[in-house]
DSSP file (Angstrom, degrees, kcal/mol; ACC not computed):
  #  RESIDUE AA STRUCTURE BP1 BP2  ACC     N-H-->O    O-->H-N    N-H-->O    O-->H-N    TCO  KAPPA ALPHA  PHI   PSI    X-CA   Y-CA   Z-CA
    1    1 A X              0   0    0      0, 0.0     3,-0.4     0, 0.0     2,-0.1   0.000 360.0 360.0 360.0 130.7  135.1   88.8  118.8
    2    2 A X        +     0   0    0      1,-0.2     2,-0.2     3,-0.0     3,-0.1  -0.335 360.0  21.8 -83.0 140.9  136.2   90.6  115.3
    3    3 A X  S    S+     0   0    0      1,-0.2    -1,-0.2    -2,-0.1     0, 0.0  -0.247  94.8 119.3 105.5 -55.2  134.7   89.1  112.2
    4    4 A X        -     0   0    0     -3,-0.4     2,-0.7    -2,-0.2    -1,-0.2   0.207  67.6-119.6 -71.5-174.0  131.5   87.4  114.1
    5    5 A X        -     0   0    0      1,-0.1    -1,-0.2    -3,-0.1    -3,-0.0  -0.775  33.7 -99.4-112.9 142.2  128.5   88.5  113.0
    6    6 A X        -     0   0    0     -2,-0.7     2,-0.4     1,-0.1    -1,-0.1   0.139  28.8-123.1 -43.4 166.6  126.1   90.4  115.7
    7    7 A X        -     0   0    0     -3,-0.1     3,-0.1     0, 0.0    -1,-0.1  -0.952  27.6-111.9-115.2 152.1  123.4   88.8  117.3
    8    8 A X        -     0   0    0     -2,-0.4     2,-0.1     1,-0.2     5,-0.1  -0.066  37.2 -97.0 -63.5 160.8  119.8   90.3  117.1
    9    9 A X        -     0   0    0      1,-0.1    -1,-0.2     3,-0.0     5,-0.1  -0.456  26.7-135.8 -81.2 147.2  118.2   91.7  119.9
   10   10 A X  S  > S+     0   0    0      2,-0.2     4,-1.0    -2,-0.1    -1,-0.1   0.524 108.8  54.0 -97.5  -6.8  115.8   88.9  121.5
   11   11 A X  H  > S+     0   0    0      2,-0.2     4,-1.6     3,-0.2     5,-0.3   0.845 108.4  46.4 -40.2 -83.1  113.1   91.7  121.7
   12   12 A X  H  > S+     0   0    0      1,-0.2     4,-0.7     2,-0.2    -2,-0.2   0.672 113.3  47.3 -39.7  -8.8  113.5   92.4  118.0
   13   13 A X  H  > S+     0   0    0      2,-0.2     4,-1.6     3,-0.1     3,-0.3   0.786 113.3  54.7-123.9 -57.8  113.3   88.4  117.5
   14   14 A X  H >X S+     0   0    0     -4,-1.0     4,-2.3     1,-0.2     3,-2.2   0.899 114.2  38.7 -19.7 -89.7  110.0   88.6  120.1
   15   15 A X  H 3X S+     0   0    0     -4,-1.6     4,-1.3     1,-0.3    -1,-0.2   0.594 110.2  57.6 -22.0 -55.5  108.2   91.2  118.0
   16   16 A X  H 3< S+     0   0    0     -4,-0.7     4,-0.4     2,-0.3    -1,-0.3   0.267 110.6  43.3 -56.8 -40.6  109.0   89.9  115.0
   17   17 A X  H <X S+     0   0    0     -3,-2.2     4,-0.7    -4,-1.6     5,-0.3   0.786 106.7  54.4 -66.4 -78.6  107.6   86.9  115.9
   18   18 A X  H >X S+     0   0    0     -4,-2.3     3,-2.5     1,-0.2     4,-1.1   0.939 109.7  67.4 -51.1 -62.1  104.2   88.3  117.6
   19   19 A X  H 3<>S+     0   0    0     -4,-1.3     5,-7.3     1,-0.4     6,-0.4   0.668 104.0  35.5 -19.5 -62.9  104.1   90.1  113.8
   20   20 A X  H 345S+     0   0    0     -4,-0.4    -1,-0.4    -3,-0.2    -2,-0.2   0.108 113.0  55.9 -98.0  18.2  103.7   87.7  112.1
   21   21 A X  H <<5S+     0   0    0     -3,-2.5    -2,-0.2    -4,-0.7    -1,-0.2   0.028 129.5  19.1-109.0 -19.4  101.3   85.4  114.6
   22   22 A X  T >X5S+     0   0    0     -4,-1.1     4,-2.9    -5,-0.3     3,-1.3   0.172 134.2  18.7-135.2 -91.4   99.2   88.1  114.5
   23   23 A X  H 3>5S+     0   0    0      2,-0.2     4,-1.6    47,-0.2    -3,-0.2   0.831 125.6  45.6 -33.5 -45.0   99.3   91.2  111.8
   24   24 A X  H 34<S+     0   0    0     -5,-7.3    -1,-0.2     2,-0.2    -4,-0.2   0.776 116.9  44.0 -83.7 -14.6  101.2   89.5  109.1
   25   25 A X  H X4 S+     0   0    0     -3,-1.3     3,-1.9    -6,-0.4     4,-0.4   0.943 111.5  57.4 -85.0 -62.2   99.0   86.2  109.4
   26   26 A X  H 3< S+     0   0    0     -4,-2.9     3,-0.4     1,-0.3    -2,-0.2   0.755 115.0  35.6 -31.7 -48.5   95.7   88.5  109.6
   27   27 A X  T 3< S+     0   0    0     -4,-1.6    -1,-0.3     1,-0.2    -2,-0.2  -0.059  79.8 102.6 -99.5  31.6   96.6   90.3  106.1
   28   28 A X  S <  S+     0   0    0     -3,-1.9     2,-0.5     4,-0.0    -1,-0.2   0.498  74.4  76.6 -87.4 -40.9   97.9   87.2  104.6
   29   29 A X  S >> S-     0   0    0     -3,-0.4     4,-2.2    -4,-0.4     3,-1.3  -0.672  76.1-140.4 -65.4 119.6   93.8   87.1  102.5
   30   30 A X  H 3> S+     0   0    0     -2,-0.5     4,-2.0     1,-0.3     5,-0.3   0.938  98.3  57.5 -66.6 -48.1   93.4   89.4   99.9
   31   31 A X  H 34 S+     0   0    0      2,-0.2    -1,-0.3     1,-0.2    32,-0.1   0.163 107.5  48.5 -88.1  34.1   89.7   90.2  101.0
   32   32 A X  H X> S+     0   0    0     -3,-1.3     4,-3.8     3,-0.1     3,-2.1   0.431 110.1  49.5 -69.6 -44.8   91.0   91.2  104.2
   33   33 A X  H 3X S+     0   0    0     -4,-2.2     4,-2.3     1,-0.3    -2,-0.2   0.887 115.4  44.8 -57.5 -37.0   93.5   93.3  102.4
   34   34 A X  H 3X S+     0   0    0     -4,-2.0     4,-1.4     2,-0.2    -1,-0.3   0.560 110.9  55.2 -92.8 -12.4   90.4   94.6  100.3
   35   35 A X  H <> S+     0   0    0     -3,-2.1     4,-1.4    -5,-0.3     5,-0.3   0.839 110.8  45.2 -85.7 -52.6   88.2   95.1  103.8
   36   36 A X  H >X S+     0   0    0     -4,-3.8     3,-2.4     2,-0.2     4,-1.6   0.942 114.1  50.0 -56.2 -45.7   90.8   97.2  105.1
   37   37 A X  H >< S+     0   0    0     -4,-2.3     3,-1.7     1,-0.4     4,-0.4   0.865 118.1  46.0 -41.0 -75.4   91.1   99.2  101.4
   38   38 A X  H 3< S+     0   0    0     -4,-1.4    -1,-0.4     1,-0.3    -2,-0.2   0.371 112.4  39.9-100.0 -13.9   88.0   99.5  101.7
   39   39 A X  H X< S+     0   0    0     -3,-2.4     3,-2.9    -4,-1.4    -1,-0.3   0.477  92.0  91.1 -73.9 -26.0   87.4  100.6  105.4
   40   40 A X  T << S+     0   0    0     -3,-1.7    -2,-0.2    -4,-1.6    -3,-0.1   0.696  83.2  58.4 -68.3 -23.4   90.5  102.9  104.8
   41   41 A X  T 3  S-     0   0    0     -4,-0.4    -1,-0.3     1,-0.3     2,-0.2   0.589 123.5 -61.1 -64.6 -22.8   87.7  105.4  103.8
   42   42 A X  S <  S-     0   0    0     -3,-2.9    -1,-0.3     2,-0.0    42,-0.1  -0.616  76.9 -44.1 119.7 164.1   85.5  105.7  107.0
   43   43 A X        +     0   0    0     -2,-0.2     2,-0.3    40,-0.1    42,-0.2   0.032  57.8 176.9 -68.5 143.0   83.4  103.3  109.1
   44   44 A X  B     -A   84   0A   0     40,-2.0    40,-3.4     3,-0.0     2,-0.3  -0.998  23.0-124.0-148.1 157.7   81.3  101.0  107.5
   45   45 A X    >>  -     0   0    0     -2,-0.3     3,-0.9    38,-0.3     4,-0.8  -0.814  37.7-102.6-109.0 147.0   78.8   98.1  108.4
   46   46 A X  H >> S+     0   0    0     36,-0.4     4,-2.4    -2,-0.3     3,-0.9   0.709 120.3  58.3 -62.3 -27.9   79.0   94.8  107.1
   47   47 A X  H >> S+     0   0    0      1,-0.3     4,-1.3     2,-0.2     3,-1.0   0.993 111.5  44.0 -70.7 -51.8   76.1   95.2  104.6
   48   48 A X  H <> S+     0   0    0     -3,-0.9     4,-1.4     1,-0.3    -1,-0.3   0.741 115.5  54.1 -53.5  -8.5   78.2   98.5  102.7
   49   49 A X  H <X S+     0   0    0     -3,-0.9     4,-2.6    -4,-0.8    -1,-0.3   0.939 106.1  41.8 -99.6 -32.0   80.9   96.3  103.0
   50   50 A X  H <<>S+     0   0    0     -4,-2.4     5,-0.7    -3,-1.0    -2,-0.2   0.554 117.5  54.7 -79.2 -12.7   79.4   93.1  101.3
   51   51 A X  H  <5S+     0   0    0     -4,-1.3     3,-0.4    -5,-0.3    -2,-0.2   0.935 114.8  36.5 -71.8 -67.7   78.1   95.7   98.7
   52   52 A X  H  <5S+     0   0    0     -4,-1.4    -2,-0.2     1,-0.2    -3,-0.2   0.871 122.2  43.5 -31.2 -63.7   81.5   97.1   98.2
   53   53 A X  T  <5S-     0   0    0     -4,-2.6    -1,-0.2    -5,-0.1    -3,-0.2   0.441 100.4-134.4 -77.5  -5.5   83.5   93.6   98.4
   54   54 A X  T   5 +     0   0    0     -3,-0.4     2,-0.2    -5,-0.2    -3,-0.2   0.980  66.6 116.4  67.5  47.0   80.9   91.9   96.4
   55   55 A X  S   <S-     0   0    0     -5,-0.7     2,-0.3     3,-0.0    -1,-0.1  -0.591  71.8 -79.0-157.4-170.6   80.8   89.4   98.5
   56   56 A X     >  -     0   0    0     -2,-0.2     4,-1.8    -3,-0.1     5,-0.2  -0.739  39.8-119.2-105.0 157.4   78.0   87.4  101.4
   57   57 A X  H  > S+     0   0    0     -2,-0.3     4,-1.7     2,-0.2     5,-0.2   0.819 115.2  56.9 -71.6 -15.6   77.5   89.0  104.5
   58   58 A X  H >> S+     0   0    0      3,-0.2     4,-2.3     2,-0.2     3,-1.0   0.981 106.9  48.7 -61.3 -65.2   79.2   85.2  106.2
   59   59 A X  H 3> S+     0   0    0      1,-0.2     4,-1.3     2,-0.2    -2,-0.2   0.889 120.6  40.8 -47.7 -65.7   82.4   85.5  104.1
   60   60 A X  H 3X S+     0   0    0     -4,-1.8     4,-2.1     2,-0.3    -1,-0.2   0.693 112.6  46.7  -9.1 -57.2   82.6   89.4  105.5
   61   61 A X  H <X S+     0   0    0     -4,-1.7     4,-1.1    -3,-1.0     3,-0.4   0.999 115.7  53.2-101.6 -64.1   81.7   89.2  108.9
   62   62 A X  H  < S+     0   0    0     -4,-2.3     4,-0.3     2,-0.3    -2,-0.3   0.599 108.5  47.8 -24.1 -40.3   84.3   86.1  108.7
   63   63 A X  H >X S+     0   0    0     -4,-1.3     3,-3.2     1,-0.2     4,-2.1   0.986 113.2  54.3 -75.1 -64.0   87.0   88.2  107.3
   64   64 A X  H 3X S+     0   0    0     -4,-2.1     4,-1.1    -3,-0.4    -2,-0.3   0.633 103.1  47.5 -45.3 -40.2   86.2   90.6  109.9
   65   65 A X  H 3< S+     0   0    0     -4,-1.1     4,-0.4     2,-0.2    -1,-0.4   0.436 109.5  50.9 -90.7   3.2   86.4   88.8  112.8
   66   66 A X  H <> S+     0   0    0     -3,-3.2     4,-1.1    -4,-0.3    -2,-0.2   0.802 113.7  50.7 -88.0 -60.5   89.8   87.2  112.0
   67   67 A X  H  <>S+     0   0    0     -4,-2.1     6,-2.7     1,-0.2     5,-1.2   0.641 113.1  52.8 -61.8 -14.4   91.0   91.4  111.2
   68   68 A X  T ><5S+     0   0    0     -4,-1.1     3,-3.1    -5,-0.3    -1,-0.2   0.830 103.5  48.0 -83.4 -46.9   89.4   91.9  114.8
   69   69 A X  T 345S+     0   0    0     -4,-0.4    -2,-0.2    -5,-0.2    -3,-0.1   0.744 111.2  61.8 -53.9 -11.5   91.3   89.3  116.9
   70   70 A X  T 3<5S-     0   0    0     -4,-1.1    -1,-0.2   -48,-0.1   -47,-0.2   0.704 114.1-118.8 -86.3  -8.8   94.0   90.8  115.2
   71   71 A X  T < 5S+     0   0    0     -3,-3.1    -3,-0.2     2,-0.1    -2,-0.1   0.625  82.6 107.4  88.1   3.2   93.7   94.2  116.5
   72   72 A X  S   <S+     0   0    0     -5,-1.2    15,-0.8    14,-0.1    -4,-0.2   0.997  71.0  29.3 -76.5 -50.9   93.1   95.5  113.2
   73   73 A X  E     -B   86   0A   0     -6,-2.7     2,-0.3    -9,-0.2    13,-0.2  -0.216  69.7-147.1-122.0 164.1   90.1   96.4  112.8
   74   74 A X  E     -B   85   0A   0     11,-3.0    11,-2.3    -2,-0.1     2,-0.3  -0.974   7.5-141.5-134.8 163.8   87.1   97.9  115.6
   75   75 A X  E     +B   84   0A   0     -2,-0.3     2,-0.2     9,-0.2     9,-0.1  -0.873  16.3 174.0-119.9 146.6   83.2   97.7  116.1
   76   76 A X        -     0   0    0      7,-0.7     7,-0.5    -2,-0.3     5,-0.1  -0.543  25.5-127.8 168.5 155.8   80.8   99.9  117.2
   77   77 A X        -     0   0    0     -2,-0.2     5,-0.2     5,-0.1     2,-0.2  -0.211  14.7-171.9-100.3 144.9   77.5   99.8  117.4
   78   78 A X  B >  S-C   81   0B   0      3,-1.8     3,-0.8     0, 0.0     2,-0.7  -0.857  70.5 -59.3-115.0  67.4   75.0  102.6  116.0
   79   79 A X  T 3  S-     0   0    0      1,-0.3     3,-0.1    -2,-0.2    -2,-0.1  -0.703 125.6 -12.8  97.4-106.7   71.4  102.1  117.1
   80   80 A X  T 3  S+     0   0    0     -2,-0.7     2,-0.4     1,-0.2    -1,-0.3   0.325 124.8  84.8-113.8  24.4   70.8   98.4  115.5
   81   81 A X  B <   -C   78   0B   0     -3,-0.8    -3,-1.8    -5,-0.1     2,-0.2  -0.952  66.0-142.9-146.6 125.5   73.8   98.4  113.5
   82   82 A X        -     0   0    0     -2,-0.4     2,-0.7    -5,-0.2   -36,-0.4  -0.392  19.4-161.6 -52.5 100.4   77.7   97.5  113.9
   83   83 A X        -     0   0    0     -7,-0.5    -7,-0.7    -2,-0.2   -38,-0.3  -0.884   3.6-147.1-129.7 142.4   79.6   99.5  112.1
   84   84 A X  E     +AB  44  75A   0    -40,-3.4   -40,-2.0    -2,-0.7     2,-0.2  -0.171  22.3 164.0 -76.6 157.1   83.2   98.5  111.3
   85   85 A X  E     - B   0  74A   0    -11,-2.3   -11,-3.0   -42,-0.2   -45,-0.1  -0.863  41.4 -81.7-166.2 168.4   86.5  100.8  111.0
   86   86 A X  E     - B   0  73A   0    -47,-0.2   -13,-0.2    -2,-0.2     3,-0.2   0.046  26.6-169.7 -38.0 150.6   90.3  100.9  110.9
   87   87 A X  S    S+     0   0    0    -15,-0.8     2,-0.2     1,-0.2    -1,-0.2   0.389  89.7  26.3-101.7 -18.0   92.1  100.8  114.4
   88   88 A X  S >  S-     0   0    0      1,-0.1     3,-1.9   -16,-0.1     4,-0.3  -0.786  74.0-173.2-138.1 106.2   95.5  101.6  112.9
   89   89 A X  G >  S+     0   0    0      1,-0.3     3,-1.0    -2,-0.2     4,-0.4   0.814  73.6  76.1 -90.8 -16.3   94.9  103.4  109.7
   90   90 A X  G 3   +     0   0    0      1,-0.2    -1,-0.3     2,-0.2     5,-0.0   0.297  69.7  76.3-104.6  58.0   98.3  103.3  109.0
   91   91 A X  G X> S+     0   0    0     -3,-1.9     4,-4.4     2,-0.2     3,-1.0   0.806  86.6  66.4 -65.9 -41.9   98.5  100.0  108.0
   92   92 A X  H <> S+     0   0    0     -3,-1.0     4,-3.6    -4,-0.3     5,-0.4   0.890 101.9  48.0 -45.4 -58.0   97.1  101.3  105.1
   93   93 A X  H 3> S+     0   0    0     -4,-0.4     4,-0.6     2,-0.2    -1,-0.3   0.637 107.4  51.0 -44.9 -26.0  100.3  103.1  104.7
   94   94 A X  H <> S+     0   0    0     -3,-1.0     4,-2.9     2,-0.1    -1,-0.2   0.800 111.4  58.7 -91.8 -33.3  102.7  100.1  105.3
   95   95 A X  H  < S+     0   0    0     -4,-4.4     4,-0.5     1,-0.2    -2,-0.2   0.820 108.2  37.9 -81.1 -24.5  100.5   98.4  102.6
   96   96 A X  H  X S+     0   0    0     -4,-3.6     4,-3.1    -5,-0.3     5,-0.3   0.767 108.0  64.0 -52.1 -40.4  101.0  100.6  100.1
   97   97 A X  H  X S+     0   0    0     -4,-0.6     4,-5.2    -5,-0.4    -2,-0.2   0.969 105.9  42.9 -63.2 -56.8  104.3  100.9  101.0
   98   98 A X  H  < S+     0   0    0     -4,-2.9    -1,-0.2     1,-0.2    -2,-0.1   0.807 109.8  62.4 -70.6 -17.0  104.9   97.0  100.2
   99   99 A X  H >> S+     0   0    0     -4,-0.5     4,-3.0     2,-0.2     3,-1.1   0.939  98.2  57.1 -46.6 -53.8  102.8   97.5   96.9
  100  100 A X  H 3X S+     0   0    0     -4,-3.1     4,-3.7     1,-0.3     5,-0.3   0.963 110.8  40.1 -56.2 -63.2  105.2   99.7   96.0
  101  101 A X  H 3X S+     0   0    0     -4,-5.2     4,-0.8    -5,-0.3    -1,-0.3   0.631 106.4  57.4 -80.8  21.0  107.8   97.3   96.2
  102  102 A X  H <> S+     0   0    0     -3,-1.1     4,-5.8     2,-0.1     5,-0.4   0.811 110.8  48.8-100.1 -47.1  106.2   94.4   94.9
  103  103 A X  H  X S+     0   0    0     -4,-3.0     4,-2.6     1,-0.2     5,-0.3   0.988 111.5  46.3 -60.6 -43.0  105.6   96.6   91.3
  104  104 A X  H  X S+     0   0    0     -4,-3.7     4,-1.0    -5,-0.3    -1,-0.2   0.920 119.2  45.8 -76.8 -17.9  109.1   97.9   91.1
  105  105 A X  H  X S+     0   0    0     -4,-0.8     4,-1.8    -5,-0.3     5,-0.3   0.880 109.7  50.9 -36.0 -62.3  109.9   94.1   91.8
  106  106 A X  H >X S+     0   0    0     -4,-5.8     4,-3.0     1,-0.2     3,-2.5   0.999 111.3  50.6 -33.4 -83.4  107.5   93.1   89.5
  107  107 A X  H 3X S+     0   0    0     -4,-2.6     4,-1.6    -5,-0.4    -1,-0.2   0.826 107.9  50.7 -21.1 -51.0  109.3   95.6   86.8
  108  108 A X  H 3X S+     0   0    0     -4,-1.0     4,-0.9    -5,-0.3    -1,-0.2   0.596 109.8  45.9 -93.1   2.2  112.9   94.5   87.3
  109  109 A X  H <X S+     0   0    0     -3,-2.5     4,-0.8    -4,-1.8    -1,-0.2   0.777 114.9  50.1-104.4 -16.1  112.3   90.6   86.8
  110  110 A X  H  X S+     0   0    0     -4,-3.0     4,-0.9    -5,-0.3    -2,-0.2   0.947 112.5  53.8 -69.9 -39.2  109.9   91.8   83.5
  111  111 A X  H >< S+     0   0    0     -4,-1.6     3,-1.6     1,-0.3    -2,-0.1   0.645 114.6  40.0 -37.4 -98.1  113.5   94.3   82.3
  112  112 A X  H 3< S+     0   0    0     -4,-0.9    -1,-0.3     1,-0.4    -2,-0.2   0.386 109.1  53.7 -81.9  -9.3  115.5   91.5   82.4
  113  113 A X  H 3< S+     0   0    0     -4,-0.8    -1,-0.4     1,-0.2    -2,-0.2   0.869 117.2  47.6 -62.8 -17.7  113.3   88.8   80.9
  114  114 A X    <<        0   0    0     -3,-1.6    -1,-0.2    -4,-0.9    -2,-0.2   0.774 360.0 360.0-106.7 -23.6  113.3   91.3   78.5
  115  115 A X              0   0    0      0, 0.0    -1,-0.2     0, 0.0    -2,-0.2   0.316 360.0 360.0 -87.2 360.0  117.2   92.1   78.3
C-alpha cells in the first residue's frame, strides 16, 4: 500500500527487546558504568576494584554480579582470587559513543538557552 509506513522486522522488535531486558537494564547504574570504565583496562579483582571505585567489597561484588547475569562482564579464578574482566570490550566503545552524544546534546540545549 503507497503512503503506509513500513513495518519493523519482528526480529529487530525481538532484539531490541532482549537489549534492553538485559544490556541496557545492566548499565542503567552508574557504578556499573564505572566497573566496566574501570575493567576496560585489564582484569581486576574485586578488592582493586573497591580500591578504584571507592566503594565496599558488598556494593562491588553486587554490581558485578548483576554485569555478570548480563553477559557483560567474566570471572576467573587465579589461585585464591577471582579476578573480574570485560567479556565484550566493545561496549566500552558504544559507551563512549553515547557520551559523545549526550555532550553535544548537552551543548545545544546550553547554545540556545543562551541565544
Amino acid at each position: 500500500m503507497k503512503g503506509m509506513a513500513k513495518e519493523l522486522n519482528p526480529l529487530l522488535r525481538g532484539e531490541l527487546e532482549a537489549l534492553v531486558a538485559g544490556t541496557c537494564k545492566a548499565l542503567t547504574d552508574p557504578k556499573r558504568l564505572l566497573v566496566m570504565y574501570a575493567l576496560s583496562d585489564g582484569s581486576r579483582s574485586v578488592g582493586e576494584l573497591c580500591v578504584v571505585l571507592d566503594s565496599t567489597q558488598s556494593n562491588v561484588s553486587q554490581h558485578l554480579g548483576v554485569l555478570r547475569a548480563a553477559g557483560m562482564v567474566e570471572s576467573e579464578r587465579s589461585g585464591s582470587t577471582v579476578l573480574y574482566s570485560l567479556r565484550h570490550p566493545k561496549v566500552i566503545e558504544a559507551i563512549d559513543l553515547l557520551r559523545s552524544i549526550s555532550r553535544e546534546e548537552l551543548a545545544r540545549r546550553q547554545a540556545s538557552l543562551v541565544s
